[in-house]
C-alpha positions in Angstrom: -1.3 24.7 -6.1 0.4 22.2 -7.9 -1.5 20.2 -10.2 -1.6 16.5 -9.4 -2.0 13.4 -11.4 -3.2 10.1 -9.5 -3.0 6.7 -10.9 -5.2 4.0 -9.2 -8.1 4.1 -7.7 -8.1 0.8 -5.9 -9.2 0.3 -2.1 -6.7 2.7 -1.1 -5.9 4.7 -3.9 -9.7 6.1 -4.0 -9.3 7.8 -0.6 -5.9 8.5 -0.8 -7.3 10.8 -4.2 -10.0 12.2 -2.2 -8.0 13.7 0.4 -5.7 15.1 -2.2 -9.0 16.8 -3.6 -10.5 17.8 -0.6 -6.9 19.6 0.2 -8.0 21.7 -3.2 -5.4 20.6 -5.1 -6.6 20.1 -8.7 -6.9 16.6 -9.6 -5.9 14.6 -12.9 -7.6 11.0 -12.1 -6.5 7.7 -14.5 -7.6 4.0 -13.6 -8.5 0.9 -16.2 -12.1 1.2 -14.9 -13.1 4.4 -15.5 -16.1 3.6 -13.2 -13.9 3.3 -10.4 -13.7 7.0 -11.0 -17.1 8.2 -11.3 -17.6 9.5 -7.8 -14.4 11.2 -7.7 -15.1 13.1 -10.9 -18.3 14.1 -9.8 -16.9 15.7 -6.7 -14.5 17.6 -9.1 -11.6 15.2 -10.3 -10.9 15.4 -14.4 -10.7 11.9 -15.5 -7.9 11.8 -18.2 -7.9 8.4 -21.0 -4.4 7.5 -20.9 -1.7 7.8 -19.0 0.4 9.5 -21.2 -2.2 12.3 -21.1 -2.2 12.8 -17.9 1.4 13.0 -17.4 1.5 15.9 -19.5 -1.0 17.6 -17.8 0.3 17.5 -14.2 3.1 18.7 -12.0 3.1 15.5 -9.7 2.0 12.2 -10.6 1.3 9.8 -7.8 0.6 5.8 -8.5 -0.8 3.4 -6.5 -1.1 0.4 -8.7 -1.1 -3.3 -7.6 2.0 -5.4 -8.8 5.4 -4.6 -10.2 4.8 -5.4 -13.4 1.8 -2.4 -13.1 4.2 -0.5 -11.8 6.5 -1.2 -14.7 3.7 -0.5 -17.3 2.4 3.1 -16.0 6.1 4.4 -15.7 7.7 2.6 -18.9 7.3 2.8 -22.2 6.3 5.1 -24.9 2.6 5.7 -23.1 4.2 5.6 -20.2 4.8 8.4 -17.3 8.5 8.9 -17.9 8.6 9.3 -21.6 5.5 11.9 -21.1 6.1 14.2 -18.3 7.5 17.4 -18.4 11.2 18.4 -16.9 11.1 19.0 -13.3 7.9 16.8 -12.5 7.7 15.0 -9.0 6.4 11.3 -9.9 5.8 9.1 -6.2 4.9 5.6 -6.5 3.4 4.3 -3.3 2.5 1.0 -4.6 4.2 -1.8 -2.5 6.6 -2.8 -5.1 10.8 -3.7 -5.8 13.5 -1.9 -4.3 15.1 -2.7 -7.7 12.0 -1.2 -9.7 11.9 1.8 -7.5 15.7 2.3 -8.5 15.4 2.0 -12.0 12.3 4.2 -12.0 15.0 6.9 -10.1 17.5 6.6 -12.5 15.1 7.1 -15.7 13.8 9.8 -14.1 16.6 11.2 -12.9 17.9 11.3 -16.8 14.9 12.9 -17.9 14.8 15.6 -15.4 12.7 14.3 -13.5 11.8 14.2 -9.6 11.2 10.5 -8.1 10.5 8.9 -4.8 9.1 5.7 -3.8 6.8 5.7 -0.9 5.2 3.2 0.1 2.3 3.2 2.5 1.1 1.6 5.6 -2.6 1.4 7.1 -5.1 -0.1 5.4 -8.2 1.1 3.7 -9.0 2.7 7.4 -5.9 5.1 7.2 -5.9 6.0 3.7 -9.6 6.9 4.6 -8.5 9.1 7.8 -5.3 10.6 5.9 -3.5 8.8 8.8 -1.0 6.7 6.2 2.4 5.0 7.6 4.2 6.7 4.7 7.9 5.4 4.2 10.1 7.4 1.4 13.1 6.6 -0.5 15.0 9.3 -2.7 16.4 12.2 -2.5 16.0 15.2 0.7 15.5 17.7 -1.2 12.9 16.0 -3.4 11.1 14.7 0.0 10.9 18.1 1.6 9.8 19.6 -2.1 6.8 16.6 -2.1 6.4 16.4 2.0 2.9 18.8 2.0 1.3 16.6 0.0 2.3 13.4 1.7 1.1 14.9 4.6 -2.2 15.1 3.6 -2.5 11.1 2.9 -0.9 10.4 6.1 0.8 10.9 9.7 3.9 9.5 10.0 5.9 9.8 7.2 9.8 9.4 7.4 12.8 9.4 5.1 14.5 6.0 5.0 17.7 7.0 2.5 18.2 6.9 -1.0 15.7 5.5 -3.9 14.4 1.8 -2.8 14.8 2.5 1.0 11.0 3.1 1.3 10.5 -0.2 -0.2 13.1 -1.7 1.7 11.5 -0.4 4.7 7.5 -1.7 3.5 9.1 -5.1 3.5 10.3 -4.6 7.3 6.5 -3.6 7.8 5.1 -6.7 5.9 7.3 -9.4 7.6 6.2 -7.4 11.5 2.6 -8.0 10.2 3.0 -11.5 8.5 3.6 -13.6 11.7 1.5 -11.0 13.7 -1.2 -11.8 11.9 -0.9 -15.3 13.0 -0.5 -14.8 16.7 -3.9 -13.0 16.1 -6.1 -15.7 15.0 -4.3 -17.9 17.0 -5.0 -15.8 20.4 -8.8 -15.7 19.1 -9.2 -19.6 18.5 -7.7 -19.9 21.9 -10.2 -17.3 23.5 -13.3 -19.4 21.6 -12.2 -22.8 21.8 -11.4 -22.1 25.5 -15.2 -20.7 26.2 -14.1 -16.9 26.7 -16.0 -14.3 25.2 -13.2 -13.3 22.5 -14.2 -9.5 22.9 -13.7 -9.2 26.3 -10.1 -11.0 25.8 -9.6 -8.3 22.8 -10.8 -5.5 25.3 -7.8 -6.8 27.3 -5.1 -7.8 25.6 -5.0 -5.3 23.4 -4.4 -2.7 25.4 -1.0 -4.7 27.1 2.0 -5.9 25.9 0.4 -7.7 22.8 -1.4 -4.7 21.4 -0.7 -4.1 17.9 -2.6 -2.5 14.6 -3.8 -5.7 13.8 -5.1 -7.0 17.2 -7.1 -3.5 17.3 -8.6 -3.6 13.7 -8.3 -6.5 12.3 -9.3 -8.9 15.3 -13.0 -7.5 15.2 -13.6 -8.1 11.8 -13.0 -11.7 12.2 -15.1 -11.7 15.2 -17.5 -10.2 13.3 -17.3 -12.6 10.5 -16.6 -9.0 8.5 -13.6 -10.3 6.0 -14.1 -7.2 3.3 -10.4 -6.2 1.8 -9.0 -3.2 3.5 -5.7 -4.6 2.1 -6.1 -7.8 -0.1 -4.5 -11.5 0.7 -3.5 -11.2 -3.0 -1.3 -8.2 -2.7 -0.4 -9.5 0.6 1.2 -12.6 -0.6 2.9 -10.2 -3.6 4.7 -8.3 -0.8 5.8 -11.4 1.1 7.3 -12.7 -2.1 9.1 -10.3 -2.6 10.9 -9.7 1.0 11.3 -13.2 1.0 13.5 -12.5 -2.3 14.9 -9.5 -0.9 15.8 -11.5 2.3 17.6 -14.4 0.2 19.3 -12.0 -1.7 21.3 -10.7 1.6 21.3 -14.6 2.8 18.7 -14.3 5.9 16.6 -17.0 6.8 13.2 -15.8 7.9 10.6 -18.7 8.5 8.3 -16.7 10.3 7.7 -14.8 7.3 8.0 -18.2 4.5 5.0 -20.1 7.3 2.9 -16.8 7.0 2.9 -16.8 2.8 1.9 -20.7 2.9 -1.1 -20.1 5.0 -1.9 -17.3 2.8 -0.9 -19.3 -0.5 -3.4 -21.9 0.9 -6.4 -19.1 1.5 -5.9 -17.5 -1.6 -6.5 -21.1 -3.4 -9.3 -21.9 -1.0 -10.8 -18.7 -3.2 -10.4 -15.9 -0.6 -7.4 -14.2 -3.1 -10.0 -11.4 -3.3 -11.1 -11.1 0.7 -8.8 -9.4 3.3 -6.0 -10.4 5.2 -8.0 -11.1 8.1 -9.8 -14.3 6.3 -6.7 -16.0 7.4 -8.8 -16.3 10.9 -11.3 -18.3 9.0 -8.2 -21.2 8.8 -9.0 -21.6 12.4 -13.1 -21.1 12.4 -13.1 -23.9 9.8 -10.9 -26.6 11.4 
């Protein structure tokens, strides 16, 4: 089996590198905080210093970082993965990042040999648990079909959405759905309280009609439960929202739904809960 190099181990990352293992594929694990790695090298992953080492090692190199400019760090420069890898490695970034970066990333690659997609994923710190990841891929078929086994054991539904920066592209259509969903949410459930409901028994029912959606189903009982632990961060929520709002003014579409969602979040994150998850921003309504 292919020999697979995994850069991140954040909420997601960690059990997206687990399943990978568990699948027996032999693992090459890098993060800042090597502690973040700990249990994974117990249960068999080799922990490698530097990036640059573990690019050399391995046949695929997966990252899962946190911001462009992480992204742009782990791929670029002289410790980088691109200037380390060997001709006719598969590097996927499935950080939520540029559909610019992603392209660059492509073309280096391309230059160098190399095999590159960007894939971002969808689903929360539940789905990367399950290996039941939205996965959605830009780059080339062949490439996709080459690297599609081991996608499939991080996730379900994984589709081809065109050339390199169309998985981006298509993460931003996925953040701007859940940006003003996730206020119709704690909206329904401030209703349901401050009307004298029982909220669980309105979530038993609406969730199941024409309102369902991911986040009604697990999200909404968090808040109930006062349970606001990151399964995706506000921080890296308000990240992607910048950057489909760019996106968006770069093909001159207006999207307020989207621009009220990031200032509600903007507001949370400097209330303190950068750090908590995106269903804090039921706590706007709690509080008021």
């Amino acid at each position: 089996m292919k020999t697979i190099g995994f850069i991140g181990l954040g909420v997601m990352g960690k059990s997206m590198a687990r399943n990978l293992l568990k699948a027996g594929y032999p693992l090459l694990v890098y993060t800042r905080t090597k502690e973040k790695a700990d249990d994974l090298i117990a249960e068999g992953a080799v922990w490698k210093q530097t990036v640059a080492q573990l690019a050399k090692e391995a046949d695929v190199v997966i990252t899962m970082v946190g911001y462009p400019k992480d992204v742009e760090e782990v791929y670029f420069g002289e410790e980088g993965i691109l200037a380390n890898v060997k001709e006719g490695t598969y590097v996927i970034d499935m950080t939520t990042s540029t559909p610019s970066l992603a392209e660059k990333i492509y073309q280096a690659a391309k230059e160098r040999n190399v095999y590159a997609l960007d894939a971002p994923v969808s689903g929360g710190d539940i789905g990367a648990k399950e290996g039941k990841l939205t996965i959605m891929v830009g780059g080339d078929e062949e490439v996709f079909s080459a690297c599609k086994p081991i996608l499939e054991r991080l996730g379900t539904n994984i589709v081809l959405q065109g050339k390199a920066g169309a998985g981006q592209h298509a993460k931003m259509c996925n953040q701007i759905a859940i940006a003003s969903n996730m206020i119709g949410v704690c909206e329904a459930l401030a209703y349901a309280k401050r009307s004298g409901l029982d909220p669980l028994k309105v979530l038993e029912s609406i969730s199941q009609g024409a309102a369902g959606s991911w986040s009604l189903s697990n999200l909404a009982p968090r808040m109930l439960a006062g349970d606001f632990q990151p399964g995706f961060y506000v921080k890296h929520f308000i990240k992607d929202m910048k950057i489909a709002l760019e996106e968006a003014e770069k093909m001159n579409l207006q999207l307020p739904g989207l621009a009220l969602a990031k200032s509600m979040y903007e507001e949370l994150a400097k209330a303190g809960e950068e750090n908590s998850g995106t269903q804090a921003l039921y706590k706007r309504y709690v509080q008021e």
